[in-house]
C-alpha positions as CSV (number, residue, x, y, z in Angstrom):
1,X,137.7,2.7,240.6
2,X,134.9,1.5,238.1
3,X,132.8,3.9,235.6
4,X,130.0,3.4,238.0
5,X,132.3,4.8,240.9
6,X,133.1,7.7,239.0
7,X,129.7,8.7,237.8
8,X,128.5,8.1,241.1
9,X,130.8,10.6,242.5
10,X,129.8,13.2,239.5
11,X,126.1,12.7,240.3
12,X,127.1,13.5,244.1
13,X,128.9,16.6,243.1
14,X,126.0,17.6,240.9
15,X,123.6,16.9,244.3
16,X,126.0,19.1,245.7
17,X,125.8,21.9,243.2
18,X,122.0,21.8,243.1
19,X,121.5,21.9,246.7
20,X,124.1,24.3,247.5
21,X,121.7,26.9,244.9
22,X,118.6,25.9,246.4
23,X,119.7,26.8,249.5
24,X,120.9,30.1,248.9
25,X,117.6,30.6,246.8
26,X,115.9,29.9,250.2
27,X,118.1,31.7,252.8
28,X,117.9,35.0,250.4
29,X,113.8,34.0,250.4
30,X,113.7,34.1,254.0
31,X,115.7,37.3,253.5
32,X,113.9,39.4,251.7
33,X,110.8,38.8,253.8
34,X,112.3,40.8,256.8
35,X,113.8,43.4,254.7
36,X,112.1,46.8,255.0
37,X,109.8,47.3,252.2
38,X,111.2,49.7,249.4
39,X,115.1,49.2,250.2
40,X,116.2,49.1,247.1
41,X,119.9,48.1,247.7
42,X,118.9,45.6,249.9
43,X,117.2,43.8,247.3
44,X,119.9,44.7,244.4
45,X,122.4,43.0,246.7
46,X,120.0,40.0,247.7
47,X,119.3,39.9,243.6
48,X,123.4,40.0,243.1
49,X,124.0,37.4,245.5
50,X,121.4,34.5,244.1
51,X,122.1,35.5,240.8
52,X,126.0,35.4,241.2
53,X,125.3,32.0,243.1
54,X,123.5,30.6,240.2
55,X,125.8,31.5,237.4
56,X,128.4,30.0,239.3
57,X,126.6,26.7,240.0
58,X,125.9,26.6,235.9
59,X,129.5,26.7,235.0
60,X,130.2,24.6,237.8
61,X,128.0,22.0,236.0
62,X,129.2,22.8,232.5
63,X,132.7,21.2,234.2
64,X,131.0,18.0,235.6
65,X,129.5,17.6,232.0
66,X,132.6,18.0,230.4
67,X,134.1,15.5,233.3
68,X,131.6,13.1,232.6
69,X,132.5,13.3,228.9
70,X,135.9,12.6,229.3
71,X,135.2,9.8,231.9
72,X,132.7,7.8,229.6
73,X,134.6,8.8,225.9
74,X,138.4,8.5,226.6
């Protein structure tokens, strides 16, 4: 497998990690437009869910860079 290969898979996996947020973004969007206005734990669990996704999606990414480091440098 050349460089290229490998890069192209990390580029996929970071397709996969942004559209994987931006759908949950969405979906909790959609969400929160049928919840009943003023339920506040509905929207502190909504807010805990994107937010949870999103933090997981930037450390997911902080491995692909490091991945991509080791790839190009060693």
């Amino acid at each position: 497998m050349t460089l290229g290969d490998k890069l192209f898979v990390i580029f996929l996996g970071f397709l996969a990690l942004m559209g994987s947020v931006m759908f949950m973004a969405f979906r909790e969007r959609r969400k929160a437009q049928d919840m009943v206005e003023g339920d506040r734990e509905a929207e502190r669990a909504s807010d805990t869910r994107v937010l949870t996704v999103i933090f997981t999606a930037v450390l997911a990414g902080l491995g692909l860079t490091l991945l991509v480091a080791w790839l190009v440098f060693l």
